[in-house]
C-alpha positions in Angstrom: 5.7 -71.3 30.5 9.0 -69.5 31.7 12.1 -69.8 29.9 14.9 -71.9 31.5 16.6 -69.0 32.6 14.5 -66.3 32.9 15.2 -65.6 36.2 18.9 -65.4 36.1 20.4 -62.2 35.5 24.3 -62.0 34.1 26.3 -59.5 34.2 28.3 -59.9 31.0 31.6 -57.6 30.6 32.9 -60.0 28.0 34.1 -58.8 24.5 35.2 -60.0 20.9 33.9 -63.6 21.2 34.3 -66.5 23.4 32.8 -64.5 26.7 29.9 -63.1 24.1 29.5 -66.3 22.4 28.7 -67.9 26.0 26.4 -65.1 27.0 24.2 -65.4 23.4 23.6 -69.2 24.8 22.3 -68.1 27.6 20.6 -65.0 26.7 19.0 -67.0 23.9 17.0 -69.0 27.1 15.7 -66.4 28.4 18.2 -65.4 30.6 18.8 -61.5 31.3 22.1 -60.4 30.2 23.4 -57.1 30.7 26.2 -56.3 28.4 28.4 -53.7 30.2 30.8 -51.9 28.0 32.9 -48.6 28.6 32.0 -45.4 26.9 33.9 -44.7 23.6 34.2 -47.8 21.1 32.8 -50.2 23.5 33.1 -54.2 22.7 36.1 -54.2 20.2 33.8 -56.7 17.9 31.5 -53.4 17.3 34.3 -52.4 14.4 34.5 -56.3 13.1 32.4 -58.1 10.2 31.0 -56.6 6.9 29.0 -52.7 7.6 25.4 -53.0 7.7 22.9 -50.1 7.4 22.7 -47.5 10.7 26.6 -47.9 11.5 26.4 -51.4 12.8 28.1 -54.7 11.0 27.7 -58.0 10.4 29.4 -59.6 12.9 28.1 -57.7 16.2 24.3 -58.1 14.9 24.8 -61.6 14.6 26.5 -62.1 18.0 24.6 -60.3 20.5 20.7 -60.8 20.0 18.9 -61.1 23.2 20.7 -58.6 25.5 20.7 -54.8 27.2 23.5 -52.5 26.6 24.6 -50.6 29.2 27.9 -48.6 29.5 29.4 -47.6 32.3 33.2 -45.7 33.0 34.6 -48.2 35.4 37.8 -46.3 35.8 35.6 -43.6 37.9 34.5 -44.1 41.1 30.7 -43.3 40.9 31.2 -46.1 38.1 32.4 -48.8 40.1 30.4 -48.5 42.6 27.1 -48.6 39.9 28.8 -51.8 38.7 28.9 -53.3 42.3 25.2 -52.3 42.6 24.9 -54.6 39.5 26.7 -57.1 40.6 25.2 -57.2 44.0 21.7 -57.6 41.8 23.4 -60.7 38.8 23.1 -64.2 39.5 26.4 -64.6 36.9 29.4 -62.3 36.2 31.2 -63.3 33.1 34.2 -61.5 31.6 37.5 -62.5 29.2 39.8 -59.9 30.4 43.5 -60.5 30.4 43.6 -62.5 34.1 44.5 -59.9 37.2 42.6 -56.8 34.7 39.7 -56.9 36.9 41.6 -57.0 39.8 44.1 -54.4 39.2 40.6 -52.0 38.9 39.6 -53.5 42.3 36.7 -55.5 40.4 37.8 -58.7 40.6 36.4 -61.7 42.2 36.9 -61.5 45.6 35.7 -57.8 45.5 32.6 -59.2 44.1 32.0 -62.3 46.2 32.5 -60.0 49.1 29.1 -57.8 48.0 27.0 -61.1 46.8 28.6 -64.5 48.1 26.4 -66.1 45.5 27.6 -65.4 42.1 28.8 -67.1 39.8 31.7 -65.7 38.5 32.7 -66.8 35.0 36.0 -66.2 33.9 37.3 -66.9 30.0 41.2 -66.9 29.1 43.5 -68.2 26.6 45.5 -70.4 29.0 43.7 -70.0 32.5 43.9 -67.8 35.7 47.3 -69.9 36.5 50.4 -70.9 35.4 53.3 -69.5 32.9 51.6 -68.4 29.9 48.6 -66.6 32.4 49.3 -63.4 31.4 50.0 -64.3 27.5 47.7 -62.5 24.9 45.7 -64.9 23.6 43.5 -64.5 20.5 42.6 -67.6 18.8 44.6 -68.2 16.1 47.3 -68.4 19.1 45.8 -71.1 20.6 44.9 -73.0 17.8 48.4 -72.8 17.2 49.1 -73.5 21.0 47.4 -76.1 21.6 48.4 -78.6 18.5 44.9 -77.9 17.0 46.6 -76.4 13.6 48.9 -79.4 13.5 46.5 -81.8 12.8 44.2 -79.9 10.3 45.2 -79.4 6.8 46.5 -80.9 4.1 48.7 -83.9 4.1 52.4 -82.7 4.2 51.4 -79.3 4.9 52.2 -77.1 8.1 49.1 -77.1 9.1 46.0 -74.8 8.7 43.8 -72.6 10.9 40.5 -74.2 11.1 38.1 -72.0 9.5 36.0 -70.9 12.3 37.2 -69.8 15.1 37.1 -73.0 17.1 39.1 -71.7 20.4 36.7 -69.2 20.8 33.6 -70.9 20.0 34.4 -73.7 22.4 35.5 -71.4 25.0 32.2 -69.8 25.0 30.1 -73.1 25.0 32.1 -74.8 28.2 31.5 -71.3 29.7 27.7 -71.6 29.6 27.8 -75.0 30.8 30.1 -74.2 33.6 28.2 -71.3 34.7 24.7 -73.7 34.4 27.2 -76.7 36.6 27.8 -73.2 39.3 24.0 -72.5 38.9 22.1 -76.0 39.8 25.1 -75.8 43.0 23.8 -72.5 44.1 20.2 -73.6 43.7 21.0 -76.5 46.3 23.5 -74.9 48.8 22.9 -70.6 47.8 27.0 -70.4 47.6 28.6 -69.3 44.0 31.6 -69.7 42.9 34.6 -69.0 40.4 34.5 -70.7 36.8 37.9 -70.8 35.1 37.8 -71.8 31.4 40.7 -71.5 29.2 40.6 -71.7 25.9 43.8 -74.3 25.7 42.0 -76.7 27.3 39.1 -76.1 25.4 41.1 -77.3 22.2 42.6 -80.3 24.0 39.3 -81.8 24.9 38.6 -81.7 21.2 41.9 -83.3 20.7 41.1 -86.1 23.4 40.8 -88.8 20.9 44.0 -87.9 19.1 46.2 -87.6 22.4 44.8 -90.7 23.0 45.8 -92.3 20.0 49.5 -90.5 21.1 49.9 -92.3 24.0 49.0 -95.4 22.9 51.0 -95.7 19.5 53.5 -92.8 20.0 53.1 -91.4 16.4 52.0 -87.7 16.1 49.3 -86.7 15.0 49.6 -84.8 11.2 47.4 -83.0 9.3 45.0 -85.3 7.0 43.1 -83.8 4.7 39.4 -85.0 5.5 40.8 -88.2 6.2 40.7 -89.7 9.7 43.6 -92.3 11.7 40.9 -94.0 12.9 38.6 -95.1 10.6 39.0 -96.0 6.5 37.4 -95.1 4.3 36.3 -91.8 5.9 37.1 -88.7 4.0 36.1 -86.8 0.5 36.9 -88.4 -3.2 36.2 -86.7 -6.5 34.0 -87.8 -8.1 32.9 -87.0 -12.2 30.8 -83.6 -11.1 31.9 -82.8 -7.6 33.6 -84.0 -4.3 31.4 -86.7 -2.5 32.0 -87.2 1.5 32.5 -90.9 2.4 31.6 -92.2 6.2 32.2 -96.0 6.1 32.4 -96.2 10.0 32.0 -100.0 10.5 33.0 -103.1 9.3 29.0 -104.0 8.1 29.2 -100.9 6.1 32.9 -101.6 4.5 31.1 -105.5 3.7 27.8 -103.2 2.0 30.3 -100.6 0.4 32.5 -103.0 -1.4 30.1 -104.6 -4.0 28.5 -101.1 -4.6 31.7 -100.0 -6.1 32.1 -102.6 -8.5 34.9 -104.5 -5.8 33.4 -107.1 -3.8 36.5 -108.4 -4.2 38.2 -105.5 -1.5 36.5 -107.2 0.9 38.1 -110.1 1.5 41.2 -109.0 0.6 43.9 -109.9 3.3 45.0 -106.2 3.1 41.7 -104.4 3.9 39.7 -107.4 5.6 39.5 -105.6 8.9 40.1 -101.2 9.6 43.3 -102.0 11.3 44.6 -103.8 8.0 43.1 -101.0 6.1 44.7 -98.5 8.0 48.0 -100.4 7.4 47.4 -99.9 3.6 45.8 -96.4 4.0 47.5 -95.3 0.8 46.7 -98.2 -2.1 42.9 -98.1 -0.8 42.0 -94.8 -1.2 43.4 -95.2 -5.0 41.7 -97.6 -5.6 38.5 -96.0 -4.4 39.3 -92.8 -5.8 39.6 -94.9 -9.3 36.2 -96.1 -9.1 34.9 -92.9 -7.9 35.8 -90.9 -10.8 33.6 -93.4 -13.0 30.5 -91.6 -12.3 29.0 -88.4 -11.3 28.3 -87.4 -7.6 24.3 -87.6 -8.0 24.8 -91.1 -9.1 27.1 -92.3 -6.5 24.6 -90.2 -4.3 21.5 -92.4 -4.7 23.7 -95.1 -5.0 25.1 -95.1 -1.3 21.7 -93.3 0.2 20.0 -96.3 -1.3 21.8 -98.9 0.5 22.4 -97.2 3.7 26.3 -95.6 3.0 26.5 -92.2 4.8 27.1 -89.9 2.0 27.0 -86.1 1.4 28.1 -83.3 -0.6 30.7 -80.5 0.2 28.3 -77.6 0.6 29.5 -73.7 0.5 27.6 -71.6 3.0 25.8 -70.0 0.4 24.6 -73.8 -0.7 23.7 -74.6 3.2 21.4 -71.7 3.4 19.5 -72.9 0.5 19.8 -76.7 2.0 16.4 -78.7 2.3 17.3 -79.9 5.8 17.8 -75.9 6.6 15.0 -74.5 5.1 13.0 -77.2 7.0 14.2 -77.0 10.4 13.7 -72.9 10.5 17.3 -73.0 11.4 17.6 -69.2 9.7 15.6 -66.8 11.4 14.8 -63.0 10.5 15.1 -60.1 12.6 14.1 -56.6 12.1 16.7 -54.7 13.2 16.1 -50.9 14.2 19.2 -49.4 12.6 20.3 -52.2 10.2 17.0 -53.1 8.8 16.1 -56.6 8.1 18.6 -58.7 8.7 19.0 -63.0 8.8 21.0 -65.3 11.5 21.3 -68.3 12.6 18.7 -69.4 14.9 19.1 -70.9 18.2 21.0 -74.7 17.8 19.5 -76.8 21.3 15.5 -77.3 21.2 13.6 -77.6 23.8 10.2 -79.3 23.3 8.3 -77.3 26.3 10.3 -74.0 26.6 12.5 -73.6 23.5 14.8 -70.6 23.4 14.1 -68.2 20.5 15.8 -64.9 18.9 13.5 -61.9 20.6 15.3 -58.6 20.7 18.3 -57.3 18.4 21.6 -56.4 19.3 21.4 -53.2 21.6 23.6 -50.1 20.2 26.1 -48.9 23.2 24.7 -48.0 26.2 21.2 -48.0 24.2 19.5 -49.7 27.9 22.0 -48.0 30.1 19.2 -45.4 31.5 16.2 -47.8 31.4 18.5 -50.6 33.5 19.7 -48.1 36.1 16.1 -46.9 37.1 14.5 -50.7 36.9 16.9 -52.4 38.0 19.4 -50.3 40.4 16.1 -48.2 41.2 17.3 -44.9 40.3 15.5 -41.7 40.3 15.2 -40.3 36.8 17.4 -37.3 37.8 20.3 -39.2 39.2 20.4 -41.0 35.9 20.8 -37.4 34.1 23.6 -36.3 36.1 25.4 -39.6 35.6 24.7 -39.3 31.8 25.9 -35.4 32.1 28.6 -36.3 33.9 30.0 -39.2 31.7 30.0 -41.7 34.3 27.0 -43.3 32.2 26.8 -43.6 28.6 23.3 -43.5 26.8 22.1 -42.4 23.3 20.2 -39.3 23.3 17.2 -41.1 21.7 17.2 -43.9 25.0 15.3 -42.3 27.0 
């Protein structure tokens, strides 16, 4: 059976990591994604991440499975008019230029649209195609700054942290793809495409939709927490004799089970913590109290204790500890690759299954331009002699060992 998207071919000028991020979900469904890059250093991410074996690195390897590299000068003529062949040929276009970039090179949308009315052109931005901060740099530590998203994480008191990943990015990339799929299943019913705008600042408030919620209902800001969480208590990590221990009580029958597993039946019908408004009230006692008790024996106990009785537990893993995780190991959620210039090489597998067409890690990342010869004669349908004088000419950049 065909994959979900094995006939749909993107056009993918995207670099560093939302626009990539997007076209990896898709690629990893079978779509065919052509990732166009100019000669030279190519995608800026090629330089990122810890050196592998063959000149490559850690974080390119890992990011780009599934695709064809092709490179192309688009500052030349005979280049822009190969990538409006291309285009003319992609179901998508998606790109995280600086908004007006493509334009300003005569490849923007409306250039496209006017060569194939039916693509879907996917566009990725810190703040959007619009507005006063349009043109603004945006990396994502800017707008997880922007956007309130370092406000709220961190420790109590604090100023705030950086989540650990790079969350602006990642959920850029992820509302791409289903944008792009929302433009797709239109153009399947009417054959018209359209523009997708996705900006990373709004990507970060949608995550934050609970909290400005909470903000226009109470009027309090938000502030960092710690693991803790406004709206429920007791939900966050406690110590415990051997090691932190990660407490979800998320309803009021789990707060009546918790209370006599502790040792303190007596919390529950206490007038201060009867209900998780009146424990919210009195955040700062409870969790002492809890914390107390915690420290009177060791995670492993606690563990069994809670799993026993139905108490969402777990423990504070370390990524080396998660790749060594039962549940991991299980689920084949690591998959190997055997990669031509860096060897053998792990990643993580592909997160959505499907029971009947399930995506899969097939090809390693491509070097630069390492399908730029083989996509201009299959796809474009070039004779094997224009494709030398493009290569000869620099318009076109291939390894010598490409074919």
């Amino acid at each position: 059976m065909k994959l979900p998207l094995e006939d749909v071919i993107v056009l993918d000028l995207s670099h560093a990591l939302a626009g990539p991020h997007c076209s990896t979900l898709l690629a990893d469904f079978g779509a065919q994604v052509i990732k166009l890059e100019t000669p030279g250093a190519g995608d800026i991410a090629r330089a990122w991440g810890v050196p592998l074996p063959g000149g490559e690195n850690s974080y390119f390897v890992g990011l780009h499975r599934n695709k064809q590299g092709v490179s192309i000068d688009l500052k030349t003529d005979e280049g822009k008019a190969l990538f409006f062949r291309l285009a003319e040929k992609a179901d998508v276009l998606l790109e995280n230029f600086r908004p007006g970039a493509l334009e300003k090179l005569g490849l923007g949308y409306e250039a496209v649209k006017a060569r194939n009315p039916g693509i879907v052109f996917c566009s990725v931005s810190g703040f959007g195609q619009d507005g006063p901060y349009r043109d603004r740099a945006a990396l994502d530590l800017i707008v997880q700054a922007e956007s309130g998203m370092i406000s709220v994480t961190g420790e109590p008191g604090s100023h705030g942290s950086r989540c650990g990943v790079s969350v602006a990015d990642l959920t850029a990339g992820m509302y791409a793809a289903f944008g792009i799929l929302l433009a797709l299943r239109v153009k399947e019913r009417t054959g018209e495409g359209q523009r997708v705008d996705v900006s990373m600042l709004e990507g970060q408030m949608s995550l934050l939709n609970v909290m400005i919620s909470a903000y226009l209902a109470d009027g309090e800001i938000p502030q960092p927490m710690g693991t803790a969480y406004k709206a429920l208590l007791p939900y966050q990590t406690f110590r415990t004799q051997t090691r932190d221990i990660a407490l979800a009580v998320g309803s009021q029958k789990l707060w009546k089970i918790f209370c006599p597993l502790i040792g303190r039946p007596d919390l529950a019908d206490d007038p201060r913590f009867a209900t998780n408004a009146q424990r919210t009230r009195h955040r700062g006692k409870l969790i002492d109290i809890i914390q107390q008790v915690l420290l009177t024996r060791s995670y492993e106990q606690w563990e069994a204790t809670f799993l026993e009785a139905g108490v969402p537990v777990g423990a504070i893993n370390n990524v080396a500890q998660l790749l060594e995780h039962p549940q991991v190991k299980a689920r084949g959620a690591m998959v190997d690759m055997d990669h031509p210039r860096a060897g053998p090489v792990k990643m993580v597998g592909v997160p959505v299954r499907l029971s009947r067409t399930p995506g899969a890690v097939r090809t390693p990342s491509p070097s630069l331009g390492e399908h730029s010869a083989q996509t201009l004669r299959t796809l474009l349908g070039l004779p094997d002699d224009e494709v030398r004088r493009l290569i000869a000419a620099g318009v076109v950049h291939a390894p010598s060992d490409a074919g």
